[in-house]
N, C-alpha and C positions, 0 to 999 in steps of 0.2 A: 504493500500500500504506500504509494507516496512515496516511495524508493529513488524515483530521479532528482525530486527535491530536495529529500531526507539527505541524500548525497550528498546535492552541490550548497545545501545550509550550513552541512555540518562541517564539509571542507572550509567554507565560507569562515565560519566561526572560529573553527579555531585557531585559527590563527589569529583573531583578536584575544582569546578565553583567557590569557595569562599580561596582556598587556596591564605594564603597571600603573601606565597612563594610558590615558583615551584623549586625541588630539582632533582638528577638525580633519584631520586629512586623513588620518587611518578613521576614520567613522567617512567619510566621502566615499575612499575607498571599497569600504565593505559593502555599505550601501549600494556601490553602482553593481557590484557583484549580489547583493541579494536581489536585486533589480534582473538581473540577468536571468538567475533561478526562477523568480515569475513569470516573466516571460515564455521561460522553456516550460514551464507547468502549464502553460496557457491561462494562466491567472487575465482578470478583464482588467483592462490597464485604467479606467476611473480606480478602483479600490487601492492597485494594485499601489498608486500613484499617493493616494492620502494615509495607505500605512507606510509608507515610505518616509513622506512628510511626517509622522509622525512619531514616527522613531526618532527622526535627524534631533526633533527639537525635543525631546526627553534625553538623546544620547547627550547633548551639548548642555541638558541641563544640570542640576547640581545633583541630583538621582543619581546620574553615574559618576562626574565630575568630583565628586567630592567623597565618594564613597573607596573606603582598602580595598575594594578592589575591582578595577573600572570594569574590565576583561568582563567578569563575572555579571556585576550590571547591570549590562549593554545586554547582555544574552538575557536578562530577565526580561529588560524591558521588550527585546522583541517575543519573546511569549508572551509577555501579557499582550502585546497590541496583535500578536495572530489568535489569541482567544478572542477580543475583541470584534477582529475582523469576523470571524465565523461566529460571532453572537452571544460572546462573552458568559450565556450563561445557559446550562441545558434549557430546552423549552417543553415541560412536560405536557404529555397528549391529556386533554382535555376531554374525560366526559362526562362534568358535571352539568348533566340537563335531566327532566326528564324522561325514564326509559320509551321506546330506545333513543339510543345515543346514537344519530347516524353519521356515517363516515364516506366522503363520496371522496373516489380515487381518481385521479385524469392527470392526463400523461399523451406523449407521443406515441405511436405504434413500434414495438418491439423493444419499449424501455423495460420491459420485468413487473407490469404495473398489474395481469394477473395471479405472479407468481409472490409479488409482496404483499395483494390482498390478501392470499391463504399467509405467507409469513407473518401478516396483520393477527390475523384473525387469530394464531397459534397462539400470540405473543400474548394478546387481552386475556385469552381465555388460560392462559396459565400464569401468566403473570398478575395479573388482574381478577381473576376467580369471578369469569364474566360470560354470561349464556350470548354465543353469538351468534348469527344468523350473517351466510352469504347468500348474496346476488349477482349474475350477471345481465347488465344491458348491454352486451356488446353483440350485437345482432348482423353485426359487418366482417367479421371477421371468421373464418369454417372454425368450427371445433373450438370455440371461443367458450363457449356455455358447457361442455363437453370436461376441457380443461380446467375450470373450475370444482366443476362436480369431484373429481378425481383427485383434486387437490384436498377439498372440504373434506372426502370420506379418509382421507390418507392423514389428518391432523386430526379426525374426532369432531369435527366441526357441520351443523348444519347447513344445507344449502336451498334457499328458495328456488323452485323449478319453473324455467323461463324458456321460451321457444324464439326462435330467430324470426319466426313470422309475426309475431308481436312488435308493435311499437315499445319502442324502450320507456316512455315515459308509463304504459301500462304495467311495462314489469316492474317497475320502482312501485308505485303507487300500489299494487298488488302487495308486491315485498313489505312493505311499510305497514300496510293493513296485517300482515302477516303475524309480523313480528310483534305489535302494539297485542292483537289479539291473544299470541303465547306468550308474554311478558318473557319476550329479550329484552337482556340489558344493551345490544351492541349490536347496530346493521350496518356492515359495511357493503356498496356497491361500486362493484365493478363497472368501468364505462370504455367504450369503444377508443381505440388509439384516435388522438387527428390531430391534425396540423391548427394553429392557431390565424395561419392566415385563410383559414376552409371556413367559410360564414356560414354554411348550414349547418356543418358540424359544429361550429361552435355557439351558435343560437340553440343548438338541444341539448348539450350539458347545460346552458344556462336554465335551459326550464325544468330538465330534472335535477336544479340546484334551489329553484325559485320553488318547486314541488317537495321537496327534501326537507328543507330547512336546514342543511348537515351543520352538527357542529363542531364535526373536523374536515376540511376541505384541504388533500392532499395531494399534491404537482410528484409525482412520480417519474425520474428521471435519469439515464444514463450517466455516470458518474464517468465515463471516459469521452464524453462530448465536449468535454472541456468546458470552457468561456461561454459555448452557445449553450450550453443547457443552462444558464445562468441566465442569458437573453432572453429565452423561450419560453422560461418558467416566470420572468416579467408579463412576459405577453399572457400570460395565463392568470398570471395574479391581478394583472388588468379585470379582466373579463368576468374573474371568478371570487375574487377577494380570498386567495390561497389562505391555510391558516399555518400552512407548514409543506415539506418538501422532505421525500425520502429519495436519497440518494441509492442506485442501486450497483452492485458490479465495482463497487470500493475497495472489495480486495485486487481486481485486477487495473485500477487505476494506476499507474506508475505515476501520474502527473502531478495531480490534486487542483488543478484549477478549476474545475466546478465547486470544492468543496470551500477554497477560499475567497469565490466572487458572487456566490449564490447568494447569502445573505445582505452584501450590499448592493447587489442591485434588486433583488426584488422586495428586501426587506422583510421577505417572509425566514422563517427559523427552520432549519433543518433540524427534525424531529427525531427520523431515524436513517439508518445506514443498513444497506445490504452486504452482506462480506462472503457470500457463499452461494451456491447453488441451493442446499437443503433447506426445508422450512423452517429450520432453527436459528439459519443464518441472518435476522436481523438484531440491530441491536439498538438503543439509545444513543441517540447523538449526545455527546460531552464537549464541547469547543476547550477549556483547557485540558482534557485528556487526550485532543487529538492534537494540540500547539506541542504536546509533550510528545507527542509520536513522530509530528513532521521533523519534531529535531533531534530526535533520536533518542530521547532523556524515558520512552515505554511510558508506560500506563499504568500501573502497579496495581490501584482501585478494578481497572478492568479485568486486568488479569486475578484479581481476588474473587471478583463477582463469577468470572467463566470458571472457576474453576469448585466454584459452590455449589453453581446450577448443573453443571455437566457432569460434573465428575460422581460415580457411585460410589460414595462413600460406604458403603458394605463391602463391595467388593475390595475394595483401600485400604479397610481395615484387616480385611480377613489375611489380606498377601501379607500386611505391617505384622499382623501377628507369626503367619506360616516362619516369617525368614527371622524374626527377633527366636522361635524355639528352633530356625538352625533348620527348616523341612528345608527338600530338595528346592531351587529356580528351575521350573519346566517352561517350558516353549509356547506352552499354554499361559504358564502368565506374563509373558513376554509377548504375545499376542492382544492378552487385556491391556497390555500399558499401550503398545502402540493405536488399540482400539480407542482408547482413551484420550488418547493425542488427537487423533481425528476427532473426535465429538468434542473437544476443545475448540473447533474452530479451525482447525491442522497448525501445521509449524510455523506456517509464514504467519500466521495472524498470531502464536502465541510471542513468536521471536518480537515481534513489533512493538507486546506489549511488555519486553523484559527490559528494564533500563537497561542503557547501552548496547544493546543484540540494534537496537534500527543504523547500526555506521558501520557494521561488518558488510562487505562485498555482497554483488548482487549473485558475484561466484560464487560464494562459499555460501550465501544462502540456498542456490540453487541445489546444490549436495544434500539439503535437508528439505523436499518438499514433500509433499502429501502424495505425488506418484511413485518417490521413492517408498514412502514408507507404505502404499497398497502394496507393492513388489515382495516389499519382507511379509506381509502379510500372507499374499500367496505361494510365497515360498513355503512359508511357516504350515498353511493350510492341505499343501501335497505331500507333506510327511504323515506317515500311520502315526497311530497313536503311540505307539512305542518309543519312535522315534521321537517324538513331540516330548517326552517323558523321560528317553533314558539318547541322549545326544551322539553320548558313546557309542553308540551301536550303529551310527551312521558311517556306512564304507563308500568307498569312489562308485559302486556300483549302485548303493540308493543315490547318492548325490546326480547322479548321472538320470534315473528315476525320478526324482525331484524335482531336478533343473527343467525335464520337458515335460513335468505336470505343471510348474506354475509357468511354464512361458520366458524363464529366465536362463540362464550360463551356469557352467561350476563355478566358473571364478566369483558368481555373485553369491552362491550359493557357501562358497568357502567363506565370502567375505562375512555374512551372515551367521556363520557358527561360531568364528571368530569373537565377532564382536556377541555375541549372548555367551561365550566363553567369559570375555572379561566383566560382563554384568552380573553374574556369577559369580565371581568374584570380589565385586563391591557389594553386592547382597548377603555374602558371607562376614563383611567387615563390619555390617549393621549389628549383627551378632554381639552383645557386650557389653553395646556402647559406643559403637562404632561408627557413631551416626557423622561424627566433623569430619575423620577420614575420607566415609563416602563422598560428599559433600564435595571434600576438596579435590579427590579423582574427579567425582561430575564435570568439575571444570575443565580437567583437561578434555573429557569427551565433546566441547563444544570446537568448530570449526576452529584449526588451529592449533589445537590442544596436541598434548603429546603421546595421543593412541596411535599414531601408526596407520591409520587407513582404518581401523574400530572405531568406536563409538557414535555419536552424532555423524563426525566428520567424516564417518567411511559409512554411511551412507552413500555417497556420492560415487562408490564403484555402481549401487544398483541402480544401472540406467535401461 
């Protein structure tokens, strides 16, 4: 996420972070180089131009000028003013009205805006402990209504039943009656992708807006359009009085210029973000936990929260106990931990939220992604159970076996026993009291470290 920026800030940085002083020409300097980095992000040049401005005259003021230590600062000040820029303060979803609570979705065609209503809808109703009801109006699109049904039954979630040969303002108004009648707390509707310069299409979200009453109105948007979904979601907030904006496809954003000129040009607040394909994958937008991400300083909060909600804490307990009485490390639970990484969110979203992992190489990230670690998983999965359990007993002729059940090489397959060799052997040192040892091995298993092609970092043979 944000990885070409995260780069060129961090490069940018520091090379001021230890400066004892701060003069006009090393802050000129920097600036015209964090100027450069918006740019390549596609940052919209009004915002880009008054956080700029507004750095200059806090870096020159006595805030950093007068402070032990400039370097340091200078860096604070530009987080707080990229919190600022992205809207300084979460904006939480709103639905305090009487049930139901409606929520009308719109968006361009092909931004993810039926696949964030089901993430919607997942999020209230577990988050929230909220009865909800989908809808689709989107009657232009094939397999639009289709797609949603499929989505609703696959999260547990209701869905009102709408035909393409209805007018959309019937199936709202239906849904609505629907929902008032079973006391839903939460309707959200789905509406047909268009263009903001399409007048017909945009005179009929107006009336099933004027019909709705929604009192969440959300601009659903591709998070790698840059600057223009920033423009387009104006044009939308025009017409529709947006009340918020969920960004989608953020994890593979490298840029982040939508996420930092959304808010000042349309003035509406980015609510939530999409960071995955799966219906788990949304989450709350935070503007200072993402000012900490684009400069590499992680998210700490977030990564506490992901790891409360995702993680099986039974399962967590039951390994912490197997390996503190010294049972065997099988393949099986070496299986759970990587399974577990994935319903994290995978590696790239957890690394982003570790201080200091967002300024490690886009190389050496790549050595740790979510397709490496499906790979170990199918490797793990063409072993018998035997071998899952007893490692030893793996010869050239199962690896051989193994390698063209999962689809993989020996060499990947060596690499892979290898490294659950050495985790075996920090699981063993848990044993005790062992726990600051492991700890301090962990670190070498991160990109860099000194496993040798094992741990984290020898990941990167399974390609």
């Amino acid at each position: 996420m944000f990885s070409q920026l995260t780069d060129r800030l961090s490069s940018t940085l520091k090379n001021i972070r230890g400066q004892g002083k701060i003069s006009e020409d090393n802050i000129k300097r920097t600036l015209k180089e964090v100027r450069q980095a918006f740019l390549e992000a596609d940052v919209a040049l009004e915002p880009a131009t008054e956080f700029l401005g507004r750095v200059k005259r806090c870096a020159m003021g006595r805030e950093v000028s007068k402070s032990l230590n400039p370097g340091q600062a200078f860096i604070k000040v530009v987080k707080r003013e990229l919190t600022d820029l992205m809207g300084s303060e979460q904006a939480e979803l709103n639905l305090s009205t009487q049930p139901p609570a409606v929520i009308l979705m719109a968006g361009l065609q092909g931004s993810g805006k039926t696949t964030s209503t089901a993430k919607l809808a997942k999020w209230i109703h577990e988050r929230k402990d909220k009865k909800v009801l989908l809808v689709s109006a989107d009657v232009y699109r094939p397999a639009a209504i289709e797609q949603l049904e499929v989505l609703a039954k696959s999260i547990g979630v209701d869905v009102f039943p709408s035909d393409a040969k209805q007018k959309p303002l019937t199936i709202v108004e239906n849904a609505l009656s629907e929902a008032k009648r079973k006391l839903y707390d939460v309707l959200i509707v789905d509406t047909a992708g268009r263009l903001h310069v399409d007048e017909e299409m945009m005179s009929e979200i107006k009336a099933l807006h004027k019909a709705l009453k929604p009192i969440e109105t959300f601009f659903v948007v591709d998070a790698m359009t840059g600057q223009d979904a920033a423009n387009t979601a104006k044009a939308f907030h025009d017409a529709l009085a947006l009340t918020g904006v969920i960004l989608t496809k953020l994890d593979g954003d490298a840029r982040g210029g939508a996420a930092l000129s959304i808010r000042a040009v349309t003035g509406a607040p980015i609510k939530f973000i999409g960071v995955g394909e799966k219906t788990e994958a949304l989450e709350p937008f935070h503007p200072e936990r993402m000012a900490s991400r684009i400069l590499g300083m992680g998210d700490v909060l977030g990564l506490i929260e992901t790891i409360e909600q995702k993680v099986d804490r039974s399962k967590t307990e039951a390994m912490t106990k197997k390996i503190i009485q010294g049972k065997r490390f099988t393949f099986d639970d070496f299986s759970e931990q990587l399974t577990q990484m994935l319903n994290m969110g995978g590696v790239s979203s957890l690394m982003d939220k570790i201080p200091g992992m967002g300024n490690i190489s886009e190389q050496m990230k790549s050595k740790v992604d979510d397709k490496n670690i499906k790979r170990m998983l199918a490797i793990i999965q063409s072993m018998t159970v035997k071998e899952r359990h007893f490692p030893d007993f793996i010869k050239n002729s199962h690896k051989n076996r193994i390698a063209q059940g999962s689809g993989t090489s020996i060499q990947e397959v060596n690499k892979l026993l290898k490294q659950f060799d050495q985790m075996g052997k920090m699981m063993k040192k848990m044993k005790g009291g062992g726990m600051m040892k492991m700890m301090q091995n962990m670190g070498r298993m991160m990109p860099g470290g000194g496993m040798g092609g094992g741990g984290m970092g020898g990941m990167g043979g399974l390609r």
